[in-house]
N, C-alpha and C positions, 0 to 999 in steps of 0.2 A: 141405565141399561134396562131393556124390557124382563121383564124377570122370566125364568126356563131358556131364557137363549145364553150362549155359549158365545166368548169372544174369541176370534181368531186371530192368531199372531201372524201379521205381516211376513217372519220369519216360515212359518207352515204352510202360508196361502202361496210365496212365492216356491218352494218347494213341491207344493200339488203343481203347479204349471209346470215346473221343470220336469217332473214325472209324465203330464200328461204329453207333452211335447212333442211329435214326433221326432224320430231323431232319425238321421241322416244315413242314407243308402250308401255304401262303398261299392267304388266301381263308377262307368262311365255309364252316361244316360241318354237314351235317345233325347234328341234337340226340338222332334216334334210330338214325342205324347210322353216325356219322361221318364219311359221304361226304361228297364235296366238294361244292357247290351252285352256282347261279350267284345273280347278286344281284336274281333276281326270283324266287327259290323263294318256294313256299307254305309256308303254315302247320298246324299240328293246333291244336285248346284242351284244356290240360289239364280237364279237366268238376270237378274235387274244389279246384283250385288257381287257375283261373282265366287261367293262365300260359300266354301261347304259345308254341310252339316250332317254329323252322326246321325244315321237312322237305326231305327230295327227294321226287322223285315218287313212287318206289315206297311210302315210308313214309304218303305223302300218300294215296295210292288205299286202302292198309290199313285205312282209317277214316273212308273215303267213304260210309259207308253211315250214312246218319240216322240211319236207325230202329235200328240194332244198340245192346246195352247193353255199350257198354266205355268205356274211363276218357278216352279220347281218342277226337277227333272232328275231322273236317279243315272246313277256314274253305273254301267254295263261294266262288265269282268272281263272283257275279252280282250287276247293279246295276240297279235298278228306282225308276223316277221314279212318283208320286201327283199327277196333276193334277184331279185332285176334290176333296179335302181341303185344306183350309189352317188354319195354326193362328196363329189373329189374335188378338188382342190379348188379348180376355175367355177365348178358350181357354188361352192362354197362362201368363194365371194360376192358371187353377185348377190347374195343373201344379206351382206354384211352387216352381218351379229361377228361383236369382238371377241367372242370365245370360240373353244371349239365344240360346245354343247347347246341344243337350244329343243324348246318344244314349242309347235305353234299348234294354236285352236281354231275353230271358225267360232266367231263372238257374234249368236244370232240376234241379240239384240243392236250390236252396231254395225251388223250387216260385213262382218269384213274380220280377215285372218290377222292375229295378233302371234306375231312369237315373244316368247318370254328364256332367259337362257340365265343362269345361276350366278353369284356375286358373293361377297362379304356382306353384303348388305339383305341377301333373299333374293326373292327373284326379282331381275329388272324386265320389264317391259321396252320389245324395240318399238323404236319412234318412227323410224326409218320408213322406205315405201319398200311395200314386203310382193311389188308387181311379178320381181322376180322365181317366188316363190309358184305364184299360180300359172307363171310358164312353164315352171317344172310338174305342176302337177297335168298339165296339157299334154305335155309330151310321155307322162307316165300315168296312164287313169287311175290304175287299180290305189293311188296314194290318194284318191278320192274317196275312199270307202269308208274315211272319219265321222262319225256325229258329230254335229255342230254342239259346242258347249259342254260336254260329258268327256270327249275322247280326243285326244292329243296327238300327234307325230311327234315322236322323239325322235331327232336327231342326230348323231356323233360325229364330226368329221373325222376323215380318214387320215392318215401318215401319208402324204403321196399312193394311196388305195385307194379304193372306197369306202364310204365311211358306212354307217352303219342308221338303218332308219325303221324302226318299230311304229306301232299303233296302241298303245297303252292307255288305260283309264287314267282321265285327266287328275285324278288322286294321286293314282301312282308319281306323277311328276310334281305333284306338289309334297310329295312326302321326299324324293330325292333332292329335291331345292334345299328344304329344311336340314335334310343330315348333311351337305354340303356347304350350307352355311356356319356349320359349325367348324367344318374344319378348313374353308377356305382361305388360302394365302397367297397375300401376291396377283399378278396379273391373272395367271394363269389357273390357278386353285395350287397348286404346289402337290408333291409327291402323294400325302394322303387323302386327297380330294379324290385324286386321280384312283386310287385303288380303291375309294368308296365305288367312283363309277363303274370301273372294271366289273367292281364282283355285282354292283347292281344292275348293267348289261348283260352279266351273266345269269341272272336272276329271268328276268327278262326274256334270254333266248330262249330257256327251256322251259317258260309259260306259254313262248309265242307257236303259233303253227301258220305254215304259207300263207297270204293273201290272197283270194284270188277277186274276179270280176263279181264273182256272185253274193261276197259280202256288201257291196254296192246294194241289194235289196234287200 
């Protein structure tokens, strides 16, 4: 050993790293700069992957522009009730989604509307031909007024009425998928299924305010 030097213990030098370490943030964290978040941050969509991801605000505003072509796109807050349209029973079917809940997107990457409607399993995706759907949206514009990729049509079928059709951030419908997965039973979701949707339609109506033509620009 060179002599005036000092030997250090294995034992001290792995203890200075564990000192120097950083140690771990609590709480949730943006997905694209790391920052800390609160737990009503927004979202972007991945547009290639379909994946949401936590943002903060500033990442959020970066990709606030619709019309821009980049890979990510921020999920808008706006909630828009249809009290013209109802989708009753004979409408209903020519949709045929096997439940009575479903939400469709425009998928701008595959160029074409997807519904996705709740399961034991998460959401399933229809396979079906959805031609149906865009005659409905023909004959009623204002359910035109969705962003492609960010924003949703929730739809409820009605009891022999009409059913019930919102414009929700495409979040929002992936967050009721999930609490519905957990308590779904059976064919239909079973009694508590159905009162998660209740109170989350309820939720819902008194976020939403009319549709009109002019949300269309």
């Amino acid at each position: 050993m060179i002599s005036g030097s000092r030997s250090v213990s294995p034992v001290a030098s792995l203890l200075r790293v564990t000192r120097n370490r950083p140690q771990p943030v609590a709480g949730e964290r943006c997905e694209m700069c790391a920052e800390s978040i609160d737990p009503g941050h927004s979202h972007v969509v991945n547009l290639e992957s379909r994946a949401l991801m936590c943002s903060c605000r500033a990442c959020y505003l970066l990709f606030s522009d619709q019309d821009a072509h980049l890979r990510y796109r921020a999920v808008p807050e706006r909630y828009l009730s249809f009290d013209g349209p109802t989708v009753d029973e004979r409408t209903w079917d020519t949709l045929q989604i096997p439940v009575g809940l479903a939400f469709l997107f425009r998928n701008s990457v595959q160029g074409r509307t997807i519904a996705f409607y709740p399961g034991p399993a998460g959401a399933t995706e229809s396979e079906l031909p959805l031609d149906a759907w865009d005659t409905i949206v023909e004959a009623n514009p204002e359910l035109a007024v969705l962003l492609p990729d960010v924003e949703a049509l929730l739809v409820r079928r009605g009891d022999g009425s009409g059913g019930s059709c919102h414009l929700v951030p495409i979040d929002a419908c992936y967050e009721l998928v999930g609490r519905l997965r957990t308590l779904w039973r059976g064919f239909d979701g079973g009694r508590e299924a159905h009162d998660a949707m209740d109170a989350f339609f309820a939720q819902v109506a008194e976020r939403s305010r009319p549709a009109t033509l002019d949300d269309r620009s």
